[in-house]
C-alpha positions in Angstrom: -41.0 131.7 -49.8 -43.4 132.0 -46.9 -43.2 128.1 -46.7 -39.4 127.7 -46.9 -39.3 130.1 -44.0 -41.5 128.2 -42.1 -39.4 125.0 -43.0 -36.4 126.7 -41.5 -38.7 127.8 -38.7 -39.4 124.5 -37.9 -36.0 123.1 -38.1 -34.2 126.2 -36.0 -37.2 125.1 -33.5 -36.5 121.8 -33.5 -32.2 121.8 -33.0 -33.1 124.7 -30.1 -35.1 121.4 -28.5 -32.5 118.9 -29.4 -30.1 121.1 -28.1 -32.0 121.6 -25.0 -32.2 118.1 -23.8 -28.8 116.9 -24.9 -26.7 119.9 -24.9 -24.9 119.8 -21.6 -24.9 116.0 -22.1 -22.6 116.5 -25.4 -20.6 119.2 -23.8 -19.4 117.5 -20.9 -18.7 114.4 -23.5 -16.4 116.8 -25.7 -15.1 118.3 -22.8 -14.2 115.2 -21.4 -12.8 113.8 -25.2 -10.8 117.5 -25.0 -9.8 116.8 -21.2 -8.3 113.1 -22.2 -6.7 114.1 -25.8 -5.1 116.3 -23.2 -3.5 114.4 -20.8 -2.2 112.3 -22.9 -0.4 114.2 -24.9 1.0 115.3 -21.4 1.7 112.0 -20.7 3.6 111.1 -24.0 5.7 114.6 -23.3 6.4 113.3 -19.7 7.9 110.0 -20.9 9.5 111.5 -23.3 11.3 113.6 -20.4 11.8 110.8 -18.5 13.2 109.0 -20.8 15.9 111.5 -21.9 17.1 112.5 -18.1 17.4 108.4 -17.6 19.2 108.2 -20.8 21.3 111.1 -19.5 21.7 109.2 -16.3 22.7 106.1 -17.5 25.2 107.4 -19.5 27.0 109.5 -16.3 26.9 105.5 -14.7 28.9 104.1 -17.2 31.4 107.2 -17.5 32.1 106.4 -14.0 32.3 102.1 -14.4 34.3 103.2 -17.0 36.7 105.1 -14.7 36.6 102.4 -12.3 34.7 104.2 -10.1 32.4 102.2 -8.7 31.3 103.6 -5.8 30.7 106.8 -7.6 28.6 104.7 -9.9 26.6 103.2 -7.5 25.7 106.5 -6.0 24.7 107.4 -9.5 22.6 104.7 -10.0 20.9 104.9 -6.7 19.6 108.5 -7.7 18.4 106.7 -10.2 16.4 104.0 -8.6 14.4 107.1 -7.1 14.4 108.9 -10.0 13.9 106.6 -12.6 12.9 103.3 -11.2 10.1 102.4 -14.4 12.8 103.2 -16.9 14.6 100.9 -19.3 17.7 102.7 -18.4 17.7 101.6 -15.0 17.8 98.5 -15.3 20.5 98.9 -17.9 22.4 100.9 -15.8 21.7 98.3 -12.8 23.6 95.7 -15.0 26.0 97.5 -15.9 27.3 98.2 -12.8 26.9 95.1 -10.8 28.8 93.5 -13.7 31.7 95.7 -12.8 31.0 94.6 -8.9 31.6 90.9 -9.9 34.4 92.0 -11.9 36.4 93.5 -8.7 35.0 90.8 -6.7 32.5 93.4 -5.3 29.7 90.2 -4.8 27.5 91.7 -2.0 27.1 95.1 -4.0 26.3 93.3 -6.7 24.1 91.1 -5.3 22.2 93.9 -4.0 22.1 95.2 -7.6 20.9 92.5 -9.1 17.9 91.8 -6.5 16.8 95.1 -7.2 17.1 94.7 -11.2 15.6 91.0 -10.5 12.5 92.1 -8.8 12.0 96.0 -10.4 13.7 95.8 -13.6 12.0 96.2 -17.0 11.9 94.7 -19.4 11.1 91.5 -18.6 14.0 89.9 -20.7 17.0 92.3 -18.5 15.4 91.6 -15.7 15.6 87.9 -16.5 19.0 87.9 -17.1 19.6 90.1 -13.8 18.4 86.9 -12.0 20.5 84.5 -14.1 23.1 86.5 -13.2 22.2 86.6 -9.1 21.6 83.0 -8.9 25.4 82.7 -9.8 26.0 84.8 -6.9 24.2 82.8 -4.7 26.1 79.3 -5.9 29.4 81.1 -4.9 28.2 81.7 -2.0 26.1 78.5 -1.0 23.1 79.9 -1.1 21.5 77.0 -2.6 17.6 77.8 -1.9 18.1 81.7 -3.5 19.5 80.5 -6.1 17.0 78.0 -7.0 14.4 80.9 -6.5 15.9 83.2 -8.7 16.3 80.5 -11.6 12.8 79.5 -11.1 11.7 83.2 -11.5 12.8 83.0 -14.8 10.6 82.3 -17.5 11.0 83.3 -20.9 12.0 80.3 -23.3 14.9 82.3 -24.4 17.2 81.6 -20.9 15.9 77.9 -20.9 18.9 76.0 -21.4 21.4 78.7 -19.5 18.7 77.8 -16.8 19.1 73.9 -16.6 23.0 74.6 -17.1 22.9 76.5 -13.3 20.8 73.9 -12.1 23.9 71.3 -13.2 26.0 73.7 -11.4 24.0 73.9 -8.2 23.8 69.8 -8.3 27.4 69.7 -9.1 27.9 72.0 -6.1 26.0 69.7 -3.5 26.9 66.5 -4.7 24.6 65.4 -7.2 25.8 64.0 -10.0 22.9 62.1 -11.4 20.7 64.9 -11.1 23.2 67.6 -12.1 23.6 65.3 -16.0 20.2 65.2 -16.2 20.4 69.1 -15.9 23.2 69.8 -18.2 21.8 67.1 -21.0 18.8 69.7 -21.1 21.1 72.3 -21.2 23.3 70.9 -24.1 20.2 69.7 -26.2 18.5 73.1 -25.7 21.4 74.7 -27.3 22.9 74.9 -31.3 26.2 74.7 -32.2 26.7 78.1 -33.4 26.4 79.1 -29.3 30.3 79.2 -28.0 28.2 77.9 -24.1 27.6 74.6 -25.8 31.4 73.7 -25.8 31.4 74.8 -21.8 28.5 72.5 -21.0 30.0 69.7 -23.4 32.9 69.4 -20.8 31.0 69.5 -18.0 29.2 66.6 -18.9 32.2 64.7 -20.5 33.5 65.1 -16.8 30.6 63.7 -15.6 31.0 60.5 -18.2 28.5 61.7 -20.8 29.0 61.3 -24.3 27.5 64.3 -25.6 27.2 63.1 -29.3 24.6 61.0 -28.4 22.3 63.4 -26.9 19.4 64.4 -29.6 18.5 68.4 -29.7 14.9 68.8 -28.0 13.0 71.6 -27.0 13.7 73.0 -23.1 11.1 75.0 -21.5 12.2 76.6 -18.4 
């Protein structure tokens, strides 16, 4: 018995040693582990916050597109931008609105819109499609070089062949022919039939003396 209780002895002496040297070390290491678990469940509570008042937001943005008013909407929004600006439901929101702009012919608003969306939205795919959208705006208007800007700002495979389709448009606009075909072949080959679009860029290039039965489907990269 006397030995066991020296075994003990010896081992109680030895964790009081251990525990000597590398106790503060493991404590501020758990506290630190306690101090991170922490924060981010404070962090997963705050985006979950966030993410209702946007959703809540959003929604009071379309209740007022939907009751044409727009400039009630916009004020809405722009609370939101300050709010909200990393949300999902901003950028939502964003399109939304500026597509009921367009709609009354509201193109500066919207064009303010969009280059917000364009440059801040997330994710990347709406904030793709805000530019698609802008460089429109800026064909209407001439703006030859922002348009071009925004459309080359766009990446993602997805908007490939709606991208070489604006570039027709913008060649189309400033006297290019050759150069707008070449543009809507890419556009027309990038697309399947079962997309309604094809049939659009089919005339335009019919117009333009293409037959587009001839062209073969490839691959467009933006």
């Amino acid at each position: 018995m006397a030995t066991l209780d020296l075994e003990e002895q010896q081992q109680l002496d030895n964790l009081k040693a251990f525990w000597a040297k590398w106790g503060n070390l493991i404590s501020g290491v758990l506290t630190l582990a306690l101090l991170a678990f922490a924060g981010w469940n404070g962090w997963q509570e705050w985006q979950r916050r966030e993410n209702v008042a946007a959703g809540r937001a959003y929604d009071a943005v379309e209740a007022a597109v939907q009751s044409k008013d727009l400039k009630g909407a916009a004020g809405l929004w722009a609370q939101m931008q300050t709010e909200h600006p990393r949300t999902t439901y901003t950028t939502q929101a964003g399109l939304v609105l500026a597509q009921a702009q367009m709609a009354q012919a509201q193109r500066d608003e919207a064009t303010q819109v969009l280059t917000w969306v364009g440059a801040q939205g997330r994710p990347a795919l709406l904030k793709e499609l805000a530019l698609l959208r802008l460089s429109g705006l800026h064909l209407e208007a001439e703006r030859y070089a922002e348009a071009e800007a925004a459309l080359a700002a766009i990446k993602d495979p997805a908007y490939a062949a709606l991208v070489a389709d604006r570039r027709g448009d913008a060649a189309q606009l400033q006297s290019k022919p050759d150069e707008a075909r070449a543009h809507y072949e890419k556009a027309y080959t990038g697309m399947t039939d079962q997309q309604n679009y094809r049939r659009l860029v089919e005339a335009k290039l019919m117009a333009l003396g293409v037959n587009p039965a001839k062209l073969v489907a490839v691959e467009v990269k933006p």
